[in-house]
N, C-alpha and C positions, 0 to 999 in steps of 0.2 A: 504494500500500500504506500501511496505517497506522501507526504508531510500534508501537502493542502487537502487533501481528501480527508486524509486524517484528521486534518482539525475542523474542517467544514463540518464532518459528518458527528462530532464528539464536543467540539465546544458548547453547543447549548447545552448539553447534559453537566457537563462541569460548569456552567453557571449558575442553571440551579441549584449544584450544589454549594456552591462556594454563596445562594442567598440563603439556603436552609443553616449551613454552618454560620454565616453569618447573625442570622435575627436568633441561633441562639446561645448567642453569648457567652461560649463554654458549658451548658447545660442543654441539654438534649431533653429534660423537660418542659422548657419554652415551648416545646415545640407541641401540635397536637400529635394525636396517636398516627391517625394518615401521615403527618410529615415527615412523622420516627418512621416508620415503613417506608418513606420515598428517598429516606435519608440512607437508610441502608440500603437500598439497592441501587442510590446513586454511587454510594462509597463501592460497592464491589463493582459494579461498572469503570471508576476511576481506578481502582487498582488494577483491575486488569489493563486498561488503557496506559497506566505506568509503564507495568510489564512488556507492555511491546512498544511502549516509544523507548524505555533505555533498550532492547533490544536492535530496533530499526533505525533511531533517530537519535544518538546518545549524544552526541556534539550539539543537540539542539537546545534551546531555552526551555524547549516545553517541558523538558525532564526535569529541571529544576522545578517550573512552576506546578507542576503534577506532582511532585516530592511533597511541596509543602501544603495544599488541597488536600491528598489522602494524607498529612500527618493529621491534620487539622482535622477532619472529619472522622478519621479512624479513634480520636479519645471523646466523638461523643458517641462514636457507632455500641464501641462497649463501657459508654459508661464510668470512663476513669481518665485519670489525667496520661496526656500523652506516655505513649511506653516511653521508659529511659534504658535505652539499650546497657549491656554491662561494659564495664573497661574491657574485658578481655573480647568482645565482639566488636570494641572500637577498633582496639589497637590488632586485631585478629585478621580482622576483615573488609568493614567499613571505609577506616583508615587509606588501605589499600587501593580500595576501591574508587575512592577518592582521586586518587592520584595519576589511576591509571582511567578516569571515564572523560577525561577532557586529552586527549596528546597533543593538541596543536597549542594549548597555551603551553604543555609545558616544553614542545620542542621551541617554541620561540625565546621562553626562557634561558635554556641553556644556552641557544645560539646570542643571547646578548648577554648573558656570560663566558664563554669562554671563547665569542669572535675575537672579541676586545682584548681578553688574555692572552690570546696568542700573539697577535697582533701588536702589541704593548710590550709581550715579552724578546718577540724578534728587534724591536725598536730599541727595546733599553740594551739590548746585547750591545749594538752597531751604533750607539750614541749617551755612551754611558751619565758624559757632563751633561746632557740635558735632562736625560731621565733621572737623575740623582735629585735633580732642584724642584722635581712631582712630589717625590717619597715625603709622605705626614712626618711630623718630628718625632712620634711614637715610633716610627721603624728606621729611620738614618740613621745609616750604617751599618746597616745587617745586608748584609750581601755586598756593598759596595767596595769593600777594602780587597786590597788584596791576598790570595790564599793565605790561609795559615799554614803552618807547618804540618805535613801530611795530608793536610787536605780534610783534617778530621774534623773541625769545628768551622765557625765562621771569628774565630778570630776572640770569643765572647767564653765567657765563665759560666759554671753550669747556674747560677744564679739567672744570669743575662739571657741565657738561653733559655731556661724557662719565663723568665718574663717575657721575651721576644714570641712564646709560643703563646701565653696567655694572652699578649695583644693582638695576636693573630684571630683568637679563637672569639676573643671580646666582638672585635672587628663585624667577623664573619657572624654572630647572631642580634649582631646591632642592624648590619644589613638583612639579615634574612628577616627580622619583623619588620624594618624600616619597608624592604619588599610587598611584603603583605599589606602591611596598611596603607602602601601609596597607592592600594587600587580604589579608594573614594578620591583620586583625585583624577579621573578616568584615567590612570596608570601610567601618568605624567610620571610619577616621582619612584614605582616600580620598575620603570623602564629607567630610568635616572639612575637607582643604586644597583643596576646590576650592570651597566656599563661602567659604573664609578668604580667599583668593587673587582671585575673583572679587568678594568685599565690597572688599579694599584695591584692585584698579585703577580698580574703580567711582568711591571714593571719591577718588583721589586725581586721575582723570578730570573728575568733577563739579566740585572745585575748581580745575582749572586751567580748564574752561570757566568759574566764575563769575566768575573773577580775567581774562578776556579772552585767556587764553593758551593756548585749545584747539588755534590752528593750529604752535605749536609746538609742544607736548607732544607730538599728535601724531606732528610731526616727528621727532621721540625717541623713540617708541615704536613706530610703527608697519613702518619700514623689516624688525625683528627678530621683534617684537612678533605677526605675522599667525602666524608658522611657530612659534613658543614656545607661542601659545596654543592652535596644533590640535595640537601635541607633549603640552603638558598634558591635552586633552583624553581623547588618543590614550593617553597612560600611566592616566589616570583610566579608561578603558575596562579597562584590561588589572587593573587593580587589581578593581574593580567584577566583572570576570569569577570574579577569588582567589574574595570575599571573598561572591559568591552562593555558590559551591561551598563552601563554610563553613555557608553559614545554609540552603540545601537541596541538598543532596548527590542527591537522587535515590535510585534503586535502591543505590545504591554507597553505601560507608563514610565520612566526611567526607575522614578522612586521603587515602585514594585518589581521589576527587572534588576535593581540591585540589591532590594531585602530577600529576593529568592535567590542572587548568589553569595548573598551573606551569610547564609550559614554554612554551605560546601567550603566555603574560603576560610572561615570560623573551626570547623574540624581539621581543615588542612593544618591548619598555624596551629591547633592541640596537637595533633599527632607528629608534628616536627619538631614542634616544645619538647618530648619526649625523648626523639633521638639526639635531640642538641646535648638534652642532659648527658646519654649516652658517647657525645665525642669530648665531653666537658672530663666525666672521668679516664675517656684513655688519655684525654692531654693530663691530665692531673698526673698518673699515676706513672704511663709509658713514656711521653717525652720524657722528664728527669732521672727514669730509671738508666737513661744509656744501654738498654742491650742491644744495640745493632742493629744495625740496616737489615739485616735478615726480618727482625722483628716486631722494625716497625714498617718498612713496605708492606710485610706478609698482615700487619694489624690494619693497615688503610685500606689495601684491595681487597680484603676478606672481608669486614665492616660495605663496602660501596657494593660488592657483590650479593652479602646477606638483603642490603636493602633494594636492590633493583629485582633483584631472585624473589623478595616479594612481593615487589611493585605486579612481578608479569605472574606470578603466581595467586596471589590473594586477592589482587585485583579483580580476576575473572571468578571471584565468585560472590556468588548473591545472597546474601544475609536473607531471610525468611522474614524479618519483620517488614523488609521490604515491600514484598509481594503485593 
């Protein structure tokens, strides 16, 4: 079936429900006995019509605004306040599923994160005095001097290198909700900090490779550094989602085109909250311990692996209170 037939043929039934939900009020006894009867066979008719637009139509707006119609109607169908799913079906499944039912915001995401870092980092190799006078005062001089001896550090005390990593890590979750919430500014300011954020790793990248000190920076960044940056991605998606519902709303009104991507972008930014926490202790614990490059590549690409293994995993599946 096609989107316009689809809704030609299904939007007056979801109006009347969205007046019956409407006139009553979060009580389903407003309503008479007829309306409760027309109430519930509006709601199963919406449920099913969910079911095949995330199957047919998943990139569309209408899934979002059918999301929140059957939530809204399903706590008066039985009676109780909206279900509240469990953490472990958030972070299980939902979560997932989140991330993976929109791909074009989140591949534009990455690509204005890491066009710029690459790009930034070939530049700072090949023009290091220019790229030096970008670098915040928080990270001048890490990468920029030249090698240390062996090649083992950047030059810095294990004190400096753990603060060097914790400014890193600070950095990188100041941008990732800075991300997410520039989407109420139709994602002026998400599109803003992942260019901003992807120019400064580039650059400061390119400078520790021209200074001989790529294989420890790395080692600094990368152990935390894999799962921070598909977190940024991940909330730059969720922003990117606001701030299109801003610049085209669709059939709908902007203001309600954005309160129904407000909550997918609202679980996004929870369920990243969480893995931040998660890169927050391996920087804690694994950068300052020094065990090797063995340790900590094998901690950064096993961490970026777990979480995309179950972007493509968890994502494809349908939680039941869905339905």
């Amino acid at each position: 079936m096609k989107l316009d037939r689809f809704l030609r043929d299904r939007e007056p039934s979801w109006a009347e429900l969205h007046g019956l939900v409407t006139r009553a009020r979060g009580r389903a006894e407003r309503l008479g006995a007829e309306d409760v009867r027309r109430l519930a066979s509006l709601y199963r008719g919406a449920a099913a019509d969910l079911a095949m637009a995330r199957r047919s139509f998943r990139s569309d707006p209408v899934v979002a605004r059918l999301e929140q119609l059957v939530g809204r109607a399903r706590s008066l169908v039985y009676a109780s306040e909206a279900t509240r799913e469990s953490l472990w079906s958030f972070v299980s499944v939902r979560y997932w599923r989140r991330i993976r039912e929109r791909p074009v915001p989140l591949l534009v995401a990455a690509l204005l994160l890491f066009g710029p870092m690459v790009l930034s980092a070939v530049w700072a190799h090949g023009d290091t005095a220019a790229a030096g006078a970008l670098v915040p005062a928080g990270f001048q001089g890490e990468g920029g001097e030249a090698p240390a001896a062996g090649g083992t550090d950047l030059g810095l005390s294990s004190v400096e290198r753990t603060a060097f990593s914790i400014e890193i890590f600070v950095n990188n979750i100041r941008v990732t909700f800075l991300a997410f919430a520039g989407g109420i500014t139709a994602g002026l300011v998400t599109v803003a900090a992942l260019l901003y954020n992807g120019m400064l790793i580039g650059v400061i990248g390119g400078l520790a490779v021209a200074a001989g000190n790529a294989d420890p920076f790395l080692q600094l960044v990368v152990p935390h550094g894999v799962l921070e940056l598909s977190c940024i991605v991940v909330a730059g998606a969720a922003g990117l989602r606001m701030g299109w519902a801003v610049v085209d709303p669709g059939r709908r009104r902007r203001g309600a085109a954005l309160v129904a991507e407000a909550r997918p972008a609202v679980e996004l930014a929870m369920g990243t909250a969480l893995w931040l926490v998660v890169a927050g202790l391996v920087e804690g614990y694994l950068t300052p311990a020094g065990l090797g490059p063995g340790w900590n590549y094998g901690v950064g690409i096993a961490l970026g692996v777990v979480f995309w293994g179950l972007v493509w995993w968890r994502g494809g599946v349908v939680a039941p209170r869905d339905l």
